[in-house]
C-alpha positions as CSV (number, residue, x, y, z in Angstrom):
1,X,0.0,0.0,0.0
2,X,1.2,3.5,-1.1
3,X,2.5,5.3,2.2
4,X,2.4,8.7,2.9
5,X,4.4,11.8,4.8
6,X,3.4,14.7,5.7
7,X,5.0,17.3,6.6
8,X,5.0,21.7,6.7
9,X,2.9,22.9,9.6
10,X,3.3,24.0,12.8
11,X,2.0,27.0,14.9
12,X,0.9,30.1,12.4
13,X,-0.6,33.3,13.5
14,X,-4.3,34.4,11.9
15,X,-3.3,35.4,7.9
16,X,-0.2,33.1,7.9
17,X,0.5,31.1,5.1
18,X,2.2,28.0,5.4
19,X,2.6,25.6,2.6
20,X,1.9,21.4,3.3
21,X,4.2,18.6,1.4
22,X,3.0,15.0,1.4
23,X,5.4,12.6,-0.1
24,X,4.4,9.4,-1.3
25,X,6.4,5.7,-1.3
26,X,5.4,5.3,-4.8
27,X,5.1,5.9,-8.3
28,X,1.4,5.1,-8.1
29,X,0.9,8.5,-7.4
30,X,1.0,10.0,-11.1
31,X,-1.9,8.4,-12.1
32,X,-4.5,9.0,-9.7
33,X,-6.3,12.0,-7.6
34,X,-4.2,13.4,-4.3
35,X,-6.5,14.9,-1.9
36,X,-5.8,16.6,1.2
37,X,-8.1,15.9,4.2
38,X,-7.9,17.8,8.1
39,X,-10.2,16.5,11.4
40,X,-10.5,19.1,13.7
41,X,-10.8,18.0,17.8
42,X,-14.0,16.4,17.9
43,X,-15.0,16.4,14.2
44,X,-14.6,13.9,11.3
45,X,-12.1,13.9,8.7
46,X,-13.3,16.4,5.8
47,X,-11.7,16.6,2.8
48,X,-10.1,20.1,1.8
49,X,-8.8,19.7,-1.4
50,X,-8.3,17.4,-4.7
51,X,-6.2,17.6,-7.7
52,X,-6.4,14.7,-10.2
53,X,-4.0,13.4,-12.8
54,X,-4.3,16.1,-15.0
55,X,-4.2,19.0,-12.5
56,X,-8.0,20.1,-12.2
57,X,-8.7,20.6,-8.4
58,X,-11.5,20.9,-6.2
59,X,-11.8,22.6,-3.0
60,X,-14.3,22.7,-0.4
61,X,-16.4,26.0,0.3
62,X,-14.5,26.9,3.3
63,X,-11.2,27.1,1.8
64,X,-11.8,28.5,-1.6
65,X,-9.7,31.2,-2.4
66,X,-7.5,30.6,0.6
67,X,-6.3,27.0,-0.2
68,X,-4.4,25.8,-3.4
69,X,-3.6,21.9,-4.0
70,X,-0.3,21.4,-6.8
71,X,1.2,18.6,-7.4
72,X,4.9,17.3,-8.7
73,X,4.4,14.0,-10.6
74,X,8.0,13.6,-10.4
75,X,8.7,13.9,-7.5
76,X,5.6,11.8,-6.3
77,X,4.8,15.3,-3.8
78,X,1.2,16.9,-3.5
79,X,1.2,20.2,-2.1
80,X,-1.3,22.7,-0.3
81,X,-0.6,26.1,0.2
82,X,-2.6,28.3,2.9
83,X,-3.1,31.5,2.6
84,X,-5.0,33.5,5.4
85,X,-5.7,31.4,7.5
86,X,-8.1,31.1,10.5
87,X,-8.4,30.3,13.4
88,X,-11.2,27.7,12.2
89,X,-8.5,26.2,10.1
90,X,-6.6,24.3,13.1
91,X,-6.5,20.7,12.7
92,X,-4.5,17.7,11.6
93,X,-3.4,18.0,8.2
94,X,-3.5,14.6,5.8
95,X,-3.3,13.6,2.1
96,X,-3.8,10.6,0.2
97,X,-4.4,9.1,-3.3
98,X,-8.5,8.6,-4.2
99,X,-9.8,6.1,-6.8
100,X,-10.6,7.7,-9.6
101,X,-14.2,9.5,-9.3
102,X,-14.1,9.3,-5.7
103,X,-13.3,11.9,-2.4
104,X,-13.1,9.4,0.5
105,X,-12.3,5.9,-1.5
106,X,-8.6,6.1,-0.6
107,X,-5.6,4.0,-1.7
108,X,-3.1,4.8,0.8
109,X,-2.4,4.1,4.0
110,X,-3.1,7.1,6.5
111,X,-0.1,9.3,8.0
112,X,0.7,10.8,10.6
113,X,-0.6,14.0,9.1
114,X,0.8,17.4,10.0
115,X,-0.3,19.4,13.0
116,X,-1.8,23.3,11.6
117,X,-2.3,25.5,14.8
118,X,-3.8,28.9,13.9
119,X,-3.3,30.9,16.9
120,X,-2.4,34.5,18.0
């Protein structure tokens, strides 16, 4: 199973922007939709973001216009830049390849994900 490593975030003040790598083991990667996901304390995972093979993305309401998702097919990395961020935004930060035509149908195992803190 494709594993996954993210890494980029940290404690940011209200309006930071931090930008959010996830690596994956494998080559698998090129051919199929990254998403990036965050869970909040006490909520369920939500999906932020997708980009599929061909770069079209997909964001949800909340992050539009704040939030882009690139991705290096390369270098098997998925990206997500924040801009202004909220304090709304704090969460655990994950990624992971999605069958085709699907948001939560994922292929990879689950990382660690990356800790965002938006906090004065």
């Amino acid at each position: 199973q494709v594993q996954l490593v993210e890494s980029g975030g940290g404690l940011v003040q209200p309006g930071g922007s931090p930008r959010l790598s996830c690596a994956a083991s494998e080559s698998i990667f090129s051919g199929y939709p990254m998403a990036w996901y965050r869970q909040a304390p006490g909520k369920q995972r939500e999906l932020v973001a997708r980009i599929n093979s061909g770069g079209r993305t997909k964001y949800v309401d909340s992050v539009k216009g704040r939030f882009t998702i690139s991705r290096d097919n390369a270098k098997n990395t998925v990206y997500l830049q924040l801009d202004n961020l909220k304090p709304e935004d704090t969460a655990v930060y994950y990624c992971n390849v999605v069958r085709l035509g699907s948001d939560y149908d994922v292929l990879g195992s689950w990382g660690q994900g990356t800790q965002v803190t938006v906090s004065s």
